[in-house]
C-alpha atoms as an extended CHARMM CRD file, in Angstrom:
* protein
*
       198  EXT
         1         1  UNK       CA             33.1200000000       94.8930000000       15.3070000000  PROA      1               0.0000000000
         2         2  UNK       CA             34.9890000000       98.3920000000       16.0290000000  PROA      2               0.0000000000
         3         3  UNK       CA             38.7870000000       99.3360000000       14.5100000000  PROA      3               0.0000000000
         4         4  UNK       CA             41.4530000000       98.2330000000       16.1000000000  PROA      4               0.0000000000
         5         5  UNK       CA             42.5070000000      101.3960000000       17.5440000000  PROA      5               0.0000000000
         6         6  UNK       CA             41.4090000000      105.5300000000       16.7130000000  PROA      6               0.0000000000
         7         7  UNK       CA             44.6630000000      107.6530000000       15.4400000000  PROA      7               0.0000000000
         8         8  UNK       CA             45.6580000000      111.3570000000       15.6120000000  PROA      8               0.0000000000
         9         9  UNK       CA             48.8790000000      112.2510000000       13.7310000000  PROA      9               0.0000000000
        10        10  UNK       CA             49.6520000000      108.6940000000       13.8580000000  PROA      10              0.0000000000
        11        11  UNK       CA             49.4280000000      108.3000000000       17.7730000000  PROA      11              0.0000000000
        12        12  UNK       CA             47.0570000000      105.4900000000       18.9700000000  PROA      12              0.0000000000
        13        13  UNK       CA             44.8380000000      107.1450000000       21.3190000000  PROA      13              0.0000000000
        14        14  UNK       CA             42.0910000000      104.6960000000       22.0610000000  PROA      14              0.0000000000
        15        15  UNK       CA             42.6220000000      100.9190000000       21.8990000000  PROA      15              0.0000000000
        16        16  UNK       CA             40.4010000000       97.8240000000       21.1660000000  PROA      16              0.0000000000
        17        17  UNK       CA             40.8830000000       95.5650000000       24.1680000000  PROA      17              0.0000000000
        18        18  UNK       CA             38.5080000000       93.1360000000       23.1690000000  PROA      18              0.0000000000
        19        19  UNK       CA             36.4730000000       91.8820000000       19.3730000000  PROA      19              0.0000000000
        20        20  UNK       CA             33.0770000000       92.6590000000       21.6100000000  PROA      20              0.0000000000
        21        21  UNK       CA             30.8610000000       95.7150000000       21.3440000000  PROA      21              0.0000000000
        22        22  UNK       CA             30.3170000000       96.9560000000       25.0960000000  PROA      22              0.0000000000
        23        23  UNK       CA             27.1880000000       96.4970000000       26.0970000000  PROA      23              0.0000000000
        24        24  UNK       CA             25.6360000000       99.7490000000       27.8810000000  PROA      24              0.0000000000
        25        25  UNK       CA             26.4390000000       98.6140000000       31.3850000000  PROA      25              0.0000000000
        26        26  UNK       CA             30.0820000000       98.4110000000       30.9910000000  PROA      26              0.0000000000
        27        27  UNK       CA             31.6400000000      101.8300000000       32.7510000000  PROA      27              0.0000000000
        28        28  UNK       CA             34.4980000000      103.7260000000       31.8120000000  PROA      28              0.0000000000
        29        29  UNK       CA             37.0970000000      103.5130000000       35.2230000000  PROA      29              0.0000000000
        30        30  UNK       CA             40.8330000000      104.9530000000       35.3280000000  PROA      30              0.0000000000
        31        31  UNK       CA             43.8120000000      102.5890000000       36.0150000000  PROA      31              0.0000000000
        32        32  UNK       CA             46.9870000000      104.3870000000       37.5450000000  PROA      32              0.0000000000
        33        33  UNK       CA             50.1270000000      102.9260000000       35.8950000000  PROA      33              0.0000000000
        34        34  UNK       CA             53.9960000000      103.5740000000       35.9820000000  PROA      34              0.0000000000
        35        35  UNK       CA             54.7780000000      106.7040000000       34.1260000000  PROA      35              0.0000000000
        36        36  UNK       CA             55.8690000000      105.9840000000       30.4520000000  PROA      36              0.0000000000
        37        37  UNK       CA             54.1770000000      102.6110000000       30.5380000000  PROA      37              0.0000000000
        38        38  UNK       CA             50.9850000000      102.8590000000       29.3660000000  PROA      38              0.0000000000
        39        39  UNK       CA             51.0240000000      101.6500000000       25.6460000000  PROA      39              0.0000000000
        40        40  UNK       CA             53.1650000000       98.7920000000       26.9810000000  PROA      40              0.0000000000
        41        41  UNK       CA             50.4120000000       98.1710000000       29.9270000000  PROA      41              0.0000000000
        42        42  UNK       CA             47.3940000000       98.2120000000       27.3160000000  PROA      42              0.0000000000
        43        43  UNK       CA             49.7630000000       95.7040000000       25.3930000000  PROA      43              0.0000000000
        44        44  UNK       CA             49.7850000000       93.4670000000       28.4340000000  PROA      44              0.0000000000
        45        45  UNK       CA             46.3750000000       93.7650000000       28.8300000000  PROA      45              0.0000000000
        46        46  UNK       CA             45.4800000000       92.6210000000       25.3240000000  PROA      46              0.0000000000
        47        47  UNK       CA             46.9310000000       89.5590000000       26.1850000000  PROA      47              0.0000000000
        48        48  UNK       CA             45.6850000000       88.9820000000       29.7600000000  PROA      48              0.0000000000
        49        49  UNK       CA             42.4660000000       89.5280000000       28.2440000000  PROA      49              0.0000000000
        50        50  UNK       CA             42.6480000000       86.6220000000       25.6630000000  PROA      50              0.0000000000
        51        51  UNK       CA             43.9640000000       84.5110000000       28.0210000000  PROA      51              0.0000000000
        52        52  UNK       CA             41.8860000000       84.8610000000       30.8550000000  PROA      52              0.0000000000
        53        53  UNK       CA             38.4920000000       84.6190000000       28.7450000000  PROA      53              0.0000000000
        54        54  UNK       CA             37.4620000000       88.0500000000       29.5230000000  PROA      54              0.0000000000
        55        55  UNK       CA             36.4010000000       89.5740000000       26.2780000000  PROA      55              0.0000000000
        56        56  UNK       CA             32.7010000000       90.2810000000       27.1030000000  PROA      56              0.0000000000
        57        57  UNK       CA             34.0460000000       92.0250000000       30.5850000000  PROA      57              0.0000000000
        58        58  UNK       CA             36.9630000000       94.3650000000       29.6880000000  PROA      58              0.0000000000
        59        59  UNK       CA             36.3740000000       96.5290000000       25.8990000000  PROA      59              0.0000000000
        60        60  UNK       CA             38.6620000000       99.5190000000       25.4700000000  PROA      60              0.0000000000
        61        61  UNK       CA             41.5750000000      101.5830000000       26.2460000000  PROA      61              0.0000000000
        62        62  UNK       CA             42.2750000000      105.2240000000       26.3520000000  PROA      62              0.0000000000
        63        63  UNK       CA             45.3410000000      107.2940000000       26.6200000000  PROA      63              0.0000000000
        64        64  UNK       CA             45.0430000000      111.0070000000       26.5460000000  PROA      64              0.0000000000
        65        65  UNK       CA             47.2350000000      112.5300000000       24.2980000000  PROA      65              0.0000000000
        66        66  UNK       CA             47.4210000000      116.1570000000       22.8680000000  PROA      66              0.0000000000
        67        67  UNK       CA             49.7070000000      117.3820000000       20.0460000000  PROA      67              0.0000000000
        68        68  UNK       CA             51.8700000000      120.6750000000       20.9680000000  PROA      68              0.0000000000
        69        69  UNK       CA             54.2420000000      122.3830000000       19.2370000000  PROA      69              0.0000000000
        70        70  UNK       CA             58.2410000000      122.7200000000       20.5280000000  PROA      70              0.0000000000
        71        71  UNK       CA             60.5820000000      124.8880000000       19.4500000000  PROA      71              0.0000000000
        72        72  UNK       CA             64.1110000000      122.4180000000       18.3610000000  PROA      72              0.0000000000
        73        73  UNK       CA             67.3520000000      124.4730000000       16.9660000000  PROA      73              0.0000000000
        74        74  UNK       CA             65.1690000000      126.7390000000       15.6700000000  PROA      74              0.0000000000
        75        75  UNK       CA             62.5870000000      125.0550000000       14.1410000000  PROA      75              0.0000000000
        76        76  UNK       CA             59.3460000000      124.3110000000       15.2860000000  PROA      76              0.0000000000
        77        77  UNK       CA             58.1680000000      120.3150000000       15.6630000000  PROA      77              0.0000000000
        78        78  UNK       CA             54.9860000000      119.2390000000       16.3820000000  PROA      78              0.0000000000
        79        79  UNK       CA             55.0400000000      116.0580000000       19.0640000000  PROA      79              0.0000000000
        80        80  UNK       CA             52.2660000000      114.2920000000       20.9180000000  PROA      80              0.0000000000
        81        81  UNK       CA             52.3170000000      114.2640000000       24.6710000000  PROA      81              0.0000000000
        82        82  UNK       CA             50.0730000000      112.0660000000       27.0880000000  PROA      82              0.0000000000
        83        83  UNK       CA             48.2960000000      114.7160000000       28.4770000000  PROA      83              0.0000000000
        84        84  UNK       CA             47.4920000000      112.2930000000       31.8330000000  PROA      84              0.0000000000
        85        85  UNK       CA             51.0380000000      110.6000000000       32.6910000000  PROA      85              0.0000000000
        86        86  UNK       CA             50.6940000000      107.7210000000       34.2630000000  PROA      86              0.0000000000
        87        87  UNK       CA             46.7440000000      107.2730000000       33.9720000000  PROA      87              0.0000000000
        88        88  UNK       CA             44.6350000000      104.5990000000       31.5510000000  PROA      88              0.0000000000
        89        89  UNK       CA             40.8500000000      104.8160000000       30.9610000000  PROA      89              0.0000000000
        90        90  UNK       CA             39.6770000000      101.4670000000       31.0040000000  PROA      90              0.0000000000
        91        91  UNK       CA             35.9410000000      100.9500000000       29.8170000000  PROA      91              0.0000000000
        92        92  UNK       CA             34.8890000000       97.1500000000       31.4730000000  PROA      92              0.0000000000
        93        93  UNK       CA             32.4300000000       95.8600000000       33.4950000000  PROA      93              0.0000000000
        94        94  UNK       CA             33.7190000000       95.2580000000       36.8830000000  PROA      94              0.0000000000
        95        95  UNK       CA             33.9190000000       91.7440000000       38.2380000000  PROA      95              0.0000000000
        96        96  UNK       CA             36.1770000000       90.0880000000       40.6010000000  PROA      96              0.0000000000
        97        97  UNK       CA             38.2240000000       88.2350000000       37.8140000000  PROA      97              0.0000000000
        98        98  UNK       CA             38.1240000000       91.8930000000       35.4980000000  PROA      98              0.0000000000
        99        99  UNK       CA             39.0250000000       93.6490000000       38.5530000000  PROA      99              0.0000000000
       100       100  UNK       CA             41.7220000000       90.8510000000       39.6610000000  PROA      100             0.0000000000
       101       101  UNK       CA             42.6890000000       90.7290000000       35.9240000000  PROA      101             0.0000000000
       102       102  UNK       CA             43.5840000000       94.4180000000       35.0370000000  PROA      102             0.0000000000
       103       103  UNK       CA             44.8320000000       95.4000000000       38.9110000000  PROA      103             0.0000000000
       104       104  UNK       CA             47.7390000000       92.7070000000       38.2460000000  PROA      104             0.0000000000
       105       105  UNK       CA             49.0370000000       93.2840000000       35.0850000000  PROA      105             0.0000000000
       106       106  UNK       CA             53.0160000000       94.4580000000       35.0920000000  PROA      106             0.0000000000
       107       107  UNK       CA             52.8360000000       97.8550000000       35.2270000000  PROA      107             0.0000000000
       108       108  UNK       CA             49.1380000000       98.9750000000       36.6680000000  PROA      108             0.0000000000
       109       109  UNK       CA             49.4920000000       99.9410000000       40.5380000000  PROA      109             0.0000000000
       110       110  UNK       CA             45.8830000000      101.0080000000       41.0020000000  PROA      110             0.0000000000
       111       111  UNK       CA             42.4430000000      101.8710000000       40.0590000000  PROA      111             0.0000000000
       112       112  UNK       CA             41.4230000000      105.8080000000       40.7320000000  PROA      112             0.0000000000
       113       113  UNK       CA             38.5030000000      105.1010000000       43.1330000000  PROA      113             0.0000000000
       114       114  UNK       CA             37.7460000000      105.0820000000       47.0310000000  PROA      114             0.0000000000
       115       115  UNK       CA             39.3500000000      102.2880000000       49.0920000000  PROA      115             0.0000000000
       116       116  UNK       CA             39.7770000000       99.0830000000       46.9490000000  PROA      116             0.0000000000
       117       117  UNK       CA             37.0760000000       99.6270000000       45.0690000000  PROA      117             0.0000000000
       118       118  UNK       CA             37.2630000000      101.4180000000       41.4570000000  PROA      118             0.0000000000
       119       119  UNK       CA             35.6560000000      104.5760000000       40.7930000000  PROA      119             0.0000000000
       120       120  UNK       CA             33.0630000000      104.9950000000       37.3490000000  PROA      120             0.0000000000
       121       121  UNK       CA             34.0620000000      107.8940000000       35.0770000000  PROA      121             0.0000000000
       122       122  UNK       CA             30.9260000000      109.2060000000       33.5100000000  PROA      122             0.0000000000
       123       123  UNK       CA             30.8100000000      109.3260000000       29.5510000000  PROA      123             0.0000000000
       124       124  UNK       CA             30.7180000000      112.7390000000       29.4580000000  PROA      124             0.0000000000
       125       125  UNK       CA             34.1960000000      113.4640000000       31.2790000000  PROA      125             0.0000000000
       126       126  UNK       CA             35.2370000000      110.5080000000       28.5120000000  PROA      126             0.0000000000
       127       127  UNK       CA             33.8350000000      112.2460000000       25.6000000000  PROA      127             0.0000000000
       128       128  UNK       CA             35.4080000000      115.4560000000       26.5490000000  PROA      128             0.0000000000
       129       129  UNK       CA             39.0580000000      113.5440000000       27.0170000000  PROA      129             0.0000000000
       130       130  UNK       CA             38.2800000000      111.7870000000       23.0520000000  PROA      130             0.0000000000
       131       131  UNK       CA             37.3970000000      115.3050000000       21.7740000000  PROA      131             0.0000000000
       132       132  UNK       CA             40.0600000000      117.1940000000       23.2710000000  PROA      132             0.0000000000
       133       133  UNK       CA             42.5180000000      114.3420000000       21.9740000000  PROA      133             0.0000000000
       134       134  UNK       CA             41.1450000000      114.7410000000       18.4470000000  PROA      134             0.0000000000
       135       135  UNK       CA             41.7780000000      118.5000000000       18.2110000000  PROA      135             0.0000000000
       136       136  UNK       CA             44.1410000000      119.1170000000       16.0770000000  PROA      136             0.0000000000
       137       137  UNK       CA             45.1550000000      122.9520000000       17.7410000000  PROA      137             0.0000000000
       138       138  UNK       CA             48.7590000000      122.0880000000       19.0400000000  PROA      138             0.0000000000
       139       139  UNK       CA             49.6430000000      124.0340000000       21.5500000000  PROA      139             0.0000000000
       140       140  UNK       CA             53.5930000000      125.6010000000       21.7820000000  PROA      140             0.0000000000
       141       141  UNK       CA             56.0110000000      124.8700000000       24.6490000000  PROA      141             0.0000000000
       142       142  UNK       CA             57.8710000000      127.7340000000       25.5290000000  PROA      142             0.0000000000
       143       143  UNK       CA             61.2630000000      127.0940000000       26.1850000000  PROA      143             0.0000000000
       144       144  UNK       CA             61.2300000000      130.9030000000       27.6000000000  PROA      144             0.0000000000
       145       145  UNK       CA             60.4980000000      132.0660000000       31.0340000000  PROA      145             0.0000000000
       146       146  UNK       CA             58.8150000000      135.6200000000       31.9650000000  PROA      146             0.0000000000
       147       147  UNK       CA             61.2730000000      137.8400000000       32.5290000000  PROA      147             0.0000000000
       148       148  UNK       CA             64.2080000000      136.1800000000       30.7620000000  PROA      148             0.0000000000
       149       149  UNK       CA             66.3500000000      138.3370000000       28.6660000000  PROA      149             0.0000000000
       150       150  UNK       CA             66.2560000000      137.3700000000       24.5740000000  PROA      150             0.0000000000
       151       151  UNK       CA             67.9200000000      138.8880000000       21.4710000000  PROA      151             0.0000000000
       152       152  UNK       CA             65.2210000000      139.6090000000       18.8570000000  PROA      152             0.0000000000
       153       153  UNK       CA             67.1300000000      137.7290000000       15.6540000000  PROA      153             0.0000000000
       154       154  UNK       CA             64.6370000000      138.6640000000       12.8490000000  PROA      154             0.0000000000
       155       155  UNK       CA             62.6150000000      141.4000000000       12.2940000000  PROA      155             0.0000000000
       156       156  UNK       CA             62.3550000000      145.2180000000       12.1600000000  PROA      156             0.0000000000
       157       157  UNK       CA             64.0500000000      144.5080000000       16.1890000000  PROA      157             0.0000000000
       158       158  UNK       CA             66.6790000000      142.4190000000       14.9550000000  PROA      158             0.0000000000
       159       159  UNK       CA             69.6470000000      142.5310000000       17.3200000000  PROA      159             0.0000000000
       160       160  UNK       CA             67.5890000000      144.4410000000       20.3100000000  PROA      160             0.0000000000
       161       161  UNK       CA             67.8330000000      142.7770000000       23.4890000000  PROA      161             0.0000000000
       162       162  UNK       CA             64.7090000000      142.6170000000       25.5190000000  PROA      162             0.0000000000
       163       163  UNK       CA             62.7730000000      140.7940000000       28.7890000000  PROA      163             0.0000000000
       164       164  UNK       CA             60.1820000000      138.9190000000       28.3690000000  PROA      164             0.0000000000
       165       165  UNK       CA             56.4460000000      140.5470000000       29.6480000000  PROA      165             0.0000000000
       166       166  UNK       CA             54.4060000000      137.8180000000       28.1470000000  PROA      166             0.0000000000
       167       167  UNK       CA             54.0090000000      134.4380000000       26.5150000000  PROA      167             0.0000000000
       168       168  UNK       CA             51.2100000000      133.3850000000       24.3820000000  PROA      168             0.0000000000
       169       169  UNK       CA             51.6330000000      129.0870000000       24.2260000000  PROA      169             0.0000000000
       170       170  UNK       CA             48.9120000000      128.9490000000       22.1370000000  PROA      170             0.0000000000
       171       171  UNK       CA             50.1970000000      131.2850000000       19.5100000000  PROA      171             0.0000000000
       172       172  UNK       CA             53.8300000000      130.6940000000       19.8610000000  PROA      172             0.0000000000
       173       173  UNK       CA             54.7380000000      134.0640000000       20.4110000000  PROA      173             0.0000000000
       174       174  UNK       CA             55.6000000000      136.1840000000       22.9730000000  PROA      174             0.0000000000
       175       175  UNK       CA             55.9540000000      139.9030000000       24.3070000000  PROA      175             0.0000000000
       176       176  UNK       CA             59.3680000000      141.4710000000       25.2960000000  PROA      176             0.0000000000
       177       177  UNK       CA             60.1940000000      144.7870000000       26.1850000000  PROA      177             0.0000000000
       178       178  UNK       CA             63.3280000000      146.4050000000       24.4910000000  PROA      178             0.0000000000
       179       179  UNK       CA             64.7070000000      149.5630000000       25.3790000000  PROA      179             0.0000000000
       180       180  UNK       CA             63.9910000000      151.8670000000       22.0220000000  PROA      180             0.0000000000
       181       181  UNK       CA             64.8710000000      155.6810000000       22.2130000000  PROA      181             0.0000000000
       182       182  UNK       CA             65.2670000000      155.3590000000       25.7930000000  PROA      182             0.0000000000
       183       183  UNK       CA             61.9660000000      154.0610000000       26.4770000000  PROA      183             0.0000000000
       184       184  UNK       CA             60.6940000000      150.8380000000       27.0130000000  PROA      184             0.0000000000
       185       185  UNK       CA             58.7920000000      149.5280000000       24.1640000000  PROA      185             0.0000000000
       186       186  UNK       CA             56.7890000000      146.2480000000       23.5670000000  PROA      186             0.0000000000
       187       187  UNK       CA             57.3410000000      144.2220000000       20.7160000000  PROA      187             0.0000000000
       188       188  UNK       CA             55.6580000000      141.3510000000       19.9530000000  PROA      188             0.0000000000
       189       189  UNK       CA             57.1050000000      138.4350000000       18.3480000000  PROA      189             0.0000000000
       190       190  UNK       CA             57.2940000000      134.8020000000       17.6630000000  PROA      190             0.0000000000
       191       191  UNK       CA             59.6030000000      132.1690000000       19.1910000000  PROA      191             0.0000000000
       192       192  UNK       CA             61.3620000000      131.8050000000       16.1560000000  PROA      192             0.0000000000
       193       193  UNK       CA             62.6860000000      135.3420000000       16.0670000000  PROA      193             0.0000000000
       194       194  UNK       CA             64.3260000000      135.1080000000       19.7860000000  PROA      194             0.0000000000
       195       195  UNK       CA             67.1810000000      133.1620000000       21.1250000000  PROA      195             0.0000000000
       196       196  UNK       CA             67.9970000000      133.7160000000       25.0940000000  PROA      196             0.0000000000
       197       197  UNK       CA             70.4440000000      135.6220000000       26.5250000000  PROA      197             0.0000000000
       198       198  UNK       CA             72.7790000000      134.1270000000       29.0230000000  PROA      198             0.0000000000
């Protein structure tokens, strides 16, 4: 019998819809669903599931989620956003009662596919969603623009002013050109050590 769920940072990622083991003809299909509701959609479905009799039809849940890093009053915070808003991976096998079941619970407005009928996902799109979920390399929003104007705060550049050239999310720094015996010099440096100019 698998875990109830698989955690990253303490955000459920992949959900146990169902006590059975899929068997290897159940697919992986996606579900769209109304932004913001897709832990409360998998919720619904637990139940549906139960109550419908559908446990050896409809097996797990996926939301893709990725931790980045965001810069707060000065202080960097590591969150986890869904990197697919509004999308569920569903692993079942389809039937017209699993199909039925899962395209009317509260919140789910349609399965990703052609016409009515649901598209398959292969495993190794699936895999690569689980793997990229479990990396633990958060990436940094940028609350900067190119070309905005900052104040360097810390640093040998403390107090220059300066316009952004570059911005390196995965770093958390960026590249701004300040004005430095007449010249315009680059100067790299992290979002911490920048506030914007207004």
């Amino acid at each position: 019998m698998p875990n109830n769920s698989t955690k990253t940072n303490n955000k459920e990622f992949i959900f146990d819809l169902s006590p059975v083991t899929p068997p290897i003809d159940a697919a992986w299909y996606v579900i769209n669903t109304y932004s913001g509701h897709e832990y409360k959609v998998i919720e619904a479905l637990k139940i549906r599931i139960k109550t419908m009799g559908l446990q050896d039809y409809i097996f797990q849940a996926i939301v893709p989620i990725q931790s980045k890093m965001v810069i707060r009053r000065g202080s960097k915070i590591k969150t986890m956003e869904k990197t697919l808003p509004g999308y569920v991976f569903i692993q079942m096998i389809v039937t017209d009662d699993s199909w039925v079941t899962v395209r009317t619970t509260t919140g789910v407005t349609s399965f990703v596919g052609i016409g009515a009928k649901p598209t398959p996902v292969s495993q190794a799109e699936v895999d690569n969603i689980i793997k990229t979920t479990q990396e633990d390399k958060p990436k940094y929003q940028a609350p900067f623009a190119i070309g905005d104007l900052v104040k360097i705060t810390s640093g040998p550049f403390a107090d220059f002013i300066g316009t952004i050239d570059s911005i390196d999310q995965t770093k958390g720094k960026l590249r701004c050109l300040v004005s430095f015996f007449e010249r315009e010099t680059p100067v790299e440096v992290d979002f911490l050590q920048v506030t914007k100019e207004l």
